[in-house]
C-alpha positions in Angstrom: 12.8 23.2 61.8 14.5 20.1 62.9 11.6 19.4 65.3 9.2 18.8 62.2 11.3 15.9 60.4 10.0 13.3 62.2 6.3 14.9 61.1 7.2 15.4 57.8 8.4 11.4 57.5 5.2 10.4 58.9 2.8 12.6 56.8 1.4 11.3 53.1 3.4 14.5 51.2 5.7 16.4 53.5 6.5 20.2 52.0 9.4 22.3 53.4 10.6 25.5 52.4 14.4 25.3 51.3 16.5 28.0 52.1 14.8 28.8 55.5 14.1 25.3 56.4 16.7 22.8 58.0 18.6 20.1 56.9 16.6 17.8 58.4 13.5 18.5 57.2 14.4 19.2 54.0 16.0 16.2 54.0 12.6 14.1 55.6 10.1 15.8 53.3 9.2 14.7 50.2 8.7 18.1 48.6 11.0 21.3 49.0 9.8 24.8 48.0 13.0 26.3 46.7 11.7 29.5 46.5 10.0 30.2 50.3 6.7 30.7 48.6 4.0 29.1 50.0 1.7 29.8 46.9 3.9 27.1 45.1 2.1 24.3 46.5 -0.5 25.0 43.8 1.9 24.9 41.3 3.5 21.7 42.4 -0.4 20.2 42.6 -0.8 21.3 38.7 2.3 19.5 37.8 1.5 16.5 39.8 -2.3 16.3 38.1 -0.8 17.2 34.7 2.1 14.7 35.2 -0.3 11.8 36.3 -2.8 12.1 33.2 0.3 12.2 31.0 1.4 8.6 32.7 -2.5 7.4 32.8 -2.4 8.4 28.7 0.6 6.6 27.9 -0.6 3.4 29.8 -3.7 3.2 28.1 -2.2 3.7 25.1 0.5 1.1 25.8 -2.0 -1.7 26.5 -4.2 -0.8 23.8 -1.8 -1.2 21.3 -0.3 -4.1 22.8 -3.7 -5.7 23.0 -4.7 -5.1 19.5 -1.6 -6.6 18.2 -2.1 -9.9 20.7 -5.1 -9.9 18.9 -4.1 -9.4 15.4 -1.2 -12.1 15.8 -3.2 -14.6 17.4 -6.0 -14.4 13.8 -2.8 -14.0 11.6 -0.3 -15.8 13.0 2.0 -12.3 13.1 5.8 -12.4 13.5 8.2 -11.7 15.8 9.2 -8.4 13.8 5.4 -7.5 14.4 5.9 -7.6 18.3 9.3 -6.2 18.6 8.1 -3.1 16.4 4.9 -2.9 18.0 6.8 -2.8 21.4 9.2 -0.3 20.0 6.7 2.0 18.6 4.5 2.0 21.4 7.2 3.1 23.5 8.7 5.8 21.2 5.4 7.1 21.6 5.1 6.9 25.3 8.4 9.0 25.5 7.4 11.4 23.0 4.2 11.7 25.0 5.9 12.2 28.2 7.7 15.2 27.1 4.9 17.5 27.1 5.4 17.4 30.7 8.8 19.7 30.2 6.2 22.3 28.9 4.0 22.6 31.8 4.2 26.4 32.9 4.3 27.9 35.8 0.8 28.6 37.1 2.1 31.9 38.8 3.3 33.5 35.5 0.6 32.5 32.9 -1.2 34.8 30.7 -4.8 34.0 31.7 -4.2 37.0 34.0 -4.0 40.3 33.4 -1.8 41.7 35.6 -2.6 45.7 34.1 -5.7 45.3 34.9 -5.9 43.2 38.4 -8.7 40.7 36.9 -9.2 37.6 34.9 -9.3 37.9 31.0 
């Protein structure tokens, strides 16, 4: 309700529910269930955690690459067409990286459960 917004700017990660919640704290929080369910926090968590290793992959790749062709540069004397297509490739690769994030599913509606039976495959 409106009484939480001021609790939900305070917090670390403020959640609200959408269509019930108000304005105000919908506006305040920093995540918004759209659907009123509350079991979509876990979902959001998986798509954070999956979301972050993608970033933490792509930086580490970044610098790597970066770093090995500082290094190859500095013994060879490399060229500036070296750099710029090292700098473009690298981040070609980043981007294609980051799209896997577009097929994250829904951990609600995944097939490790079989809902005909009630119980885990």
């Amino acid at each position: 309700g409106i009484n939480d917004a001021p609790v939900l700017v305070g917090c670390d990660v403020g959640i609200s529910m959408g269509s019930i919640g108000s304005d105000a704290a919908v506006e305040a929080s920093d995540i918004v269930l759209m659907t009123d369910e509350p079991a979509k926090i876990v979902t959001a968590v998986n798509h954070s955690r999956r979301t972050h290793r993608i970033v933490v992959e792509n930086i580490v790749f970044s610098l790597t690459v970066k770093s090995a062709i500082i290094i190859v540069s500095l013994i060879t004397g490399g060229s500036m067409w070296l750099a710029v297509t090292a700098d473009v490739g690298t981040a070609l690769v980043a981007i294609a990286n980051a799209l896997r994030a577009l097929n994250i599913k829904d951990s609600m509606t995944n097939d490790s459960f079989n809902h005909s039976k009630g119980r885990k495959r």
